[in-house]
LOKOLDREN-467456 format. One record per atom (N, C-alpha, C): x, y, z; residue in one letter. Coordinates in steps of 0.2 Angstrom, whole numbers, plus 5000, padded with zeros to 4 digits. Last residue first. Layout:
<pts>
XYZA
...
</pts>
This chain:
<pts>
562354035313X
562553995308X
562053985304X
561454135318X
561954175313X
562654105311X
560554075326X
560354105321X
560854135315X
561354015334X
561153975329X
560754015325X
561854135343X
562254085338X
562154045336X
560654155347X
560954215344X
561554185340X
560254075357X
559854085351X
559954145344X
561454065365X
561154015362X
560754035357X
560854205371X
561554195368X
561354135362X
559654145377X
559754215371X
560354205367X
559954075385X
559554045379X
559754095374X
560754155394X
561154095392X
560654065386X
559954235399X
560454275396X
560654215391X
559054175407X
558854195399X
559354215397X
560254135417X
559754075414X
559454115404X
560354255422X
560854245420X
560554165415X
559154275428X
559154335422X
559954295417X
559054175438X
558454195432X
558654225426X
559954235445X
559754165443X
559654165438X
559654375449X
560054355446X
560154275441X
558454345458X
558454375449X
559054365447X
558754275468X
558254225463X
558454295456X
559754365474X
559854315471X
559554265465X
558854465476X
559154465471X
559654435467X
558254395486X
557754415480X
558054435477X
559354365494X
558854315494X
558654325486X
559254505498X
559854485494X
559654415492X
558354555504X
558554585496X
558854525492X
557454485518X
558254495514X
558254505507X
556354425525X
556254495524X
556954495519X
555754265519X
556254285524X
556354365521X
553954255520X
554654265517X
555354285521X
552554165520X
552954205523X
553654195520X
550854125517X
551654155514X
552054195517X
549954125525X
550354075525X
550954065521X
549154245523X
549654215531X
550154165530X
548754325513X
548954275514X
549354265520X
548254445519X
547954415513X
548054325513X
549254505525X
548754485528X
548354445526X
550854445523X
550354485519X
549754455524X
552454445529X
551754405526X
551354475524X
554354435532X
553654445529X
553254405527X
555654435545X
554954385542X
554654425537X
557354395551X
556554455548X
556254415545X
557954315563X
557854325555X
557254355554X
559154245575X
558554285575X
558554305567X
559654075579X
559854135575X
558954185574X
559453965586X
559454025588X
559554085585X
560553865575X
559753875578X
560053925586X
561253965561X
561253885565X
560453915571X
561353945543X
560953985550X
561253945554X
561953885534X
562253945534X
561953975540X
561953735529X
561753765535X
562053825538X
562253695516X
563053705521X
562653755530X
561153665511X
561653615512X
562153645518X
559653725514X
560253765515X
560653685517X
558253805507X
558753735507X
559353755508X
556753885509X
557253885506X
557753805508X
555653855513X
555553825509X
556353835508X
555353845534X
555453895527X
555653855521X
554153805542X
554853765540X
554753795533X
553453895558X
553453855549X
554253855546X
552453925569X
552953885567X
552953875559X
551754045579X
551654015573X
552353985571X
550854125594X
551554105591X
551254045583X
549854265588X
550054195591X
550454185589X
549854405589X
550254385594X
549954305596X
549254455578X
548654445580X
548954405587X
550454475568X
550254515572X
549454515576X
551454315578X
551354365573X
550854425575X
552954265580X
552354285585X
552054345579X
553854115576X
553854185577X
553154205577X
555054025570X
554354015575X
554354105575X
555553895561X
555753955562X
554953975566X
556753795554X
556153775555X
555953855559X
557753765538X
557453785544X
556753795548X
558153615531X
557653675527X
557953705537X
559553545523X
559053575530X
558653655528X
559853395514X
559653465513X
559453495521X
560853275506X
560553325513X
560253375514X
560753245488X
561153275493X
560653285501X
560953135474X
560653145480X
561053205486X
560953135457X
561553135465X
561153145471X
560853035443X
560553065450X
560953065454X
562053065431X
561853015437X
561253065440X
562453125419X
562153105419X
561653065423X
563753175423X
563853115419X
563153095419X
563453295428X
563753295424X
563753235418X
561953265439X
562553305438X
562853285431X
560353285442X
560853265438X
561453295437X
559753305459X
559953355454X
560353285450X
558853305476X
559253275470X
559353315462X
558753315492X
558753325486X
559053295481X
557853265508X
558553245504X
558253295497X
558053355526X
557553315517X
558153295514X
557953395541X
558253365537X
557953345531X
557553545548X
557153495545X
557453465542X
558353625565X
558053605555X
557953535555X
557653755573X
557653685573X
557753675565X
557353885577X
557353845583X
557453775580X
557754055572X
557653995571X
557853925575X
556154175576X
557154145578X
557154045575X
555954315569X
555854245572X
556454225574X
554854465571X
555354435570X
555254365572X
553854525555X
554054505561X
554654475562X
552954645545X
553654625546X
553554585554X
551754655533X
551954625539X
552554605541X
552554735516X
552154665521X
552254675528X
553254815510X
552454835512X
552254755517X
554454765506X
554354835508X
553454835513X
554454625506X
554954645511X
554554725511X
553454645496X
553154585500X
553454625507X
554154715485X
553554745486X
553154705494X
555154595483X
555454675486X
554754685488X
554254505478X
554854505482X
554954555486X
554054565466X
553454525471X
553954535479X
555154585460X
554654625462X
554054605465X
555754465455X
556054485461X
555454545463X
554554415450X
554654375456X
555054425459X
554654495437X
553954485441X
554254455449X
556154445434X
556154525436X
555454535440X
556054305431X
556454345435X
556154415440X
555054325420X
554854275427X
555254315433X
555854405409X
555354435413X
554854395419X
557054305408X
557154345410X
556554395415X
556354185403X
556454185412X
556654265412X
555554235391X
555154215397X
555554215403X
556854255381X
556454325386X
556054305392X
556954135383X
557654175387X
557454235387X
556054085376X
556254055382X
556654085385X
556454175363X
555754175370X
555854135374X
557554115361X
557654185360X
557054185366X
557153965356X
557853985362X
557554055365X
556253995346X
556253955352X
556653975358X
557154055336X
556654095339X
556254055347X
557953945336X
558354005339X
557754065341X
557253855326X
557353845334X
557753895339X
557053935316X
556453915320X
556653895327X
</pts>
């Protein structure tokens, strides 16, 4: 029973994965593309358990990112992603997507972002599956 548990929780992310990366890709391919530059980061903290079971606290900097859209107002928005080691710094120029539908979801235009989130995702179900694949055959 519980390997049957395992096995669907590790088809579910797998199939979240693959919907999102294709949201994803379909957003970068057909969305409104603009450019931004990023002018500033947003200090937050996060938190995660680690090993021994503590809360850890970390820094986070979201970016802050301004860009002209296509009705040519300037628009600001602090991108959801989280970058501890500040891999942008400010002035860094970065493709955008939105949807006209939605203006307020905007994506950084990069694959590899989107094929980061699937990898994640796919390596998460991989690791239920397994797990549900050596309890069933104890």
């Amino acid at each position: 029973m519980v390997s049957i548990l395992l096995m669907s929780i590790g088809i579910t992310f797998i199939v979240i994965g693959i919907m999102v990366f294709m949201d994803k890709i379909k957003l970068i391919k057909y969305g409104i593309k603009a450019e931004g530059e990023i002018i500033d980061f947003k200090k937050g903290m996060s938190s995660y358990i680690n090993e021994d079971k503590q809360i850890v606290y970390i820094t986070v900097y979201r970016p802050v990112i301004r860009f002209i859209d296509e009705n040519n107002e300037i628009r600001i928005i602090t991108y959801d992603i989280s970058e501890n080691d500040r891999s942008y710094k400010i002035g860094d120029k970065v493709m955008l997507a939105y949807t006209r539908n939605d203006p307020e979801y905007v994506e950084l235009a990069e694959k590899q972002i989107a094929f980061s989130m699937l990898c994640k995702l796919i390596s998460l179900g991989i690791m239920f599956i397994v797990f549900s694949v050596i309890l069933w055959m104890i």
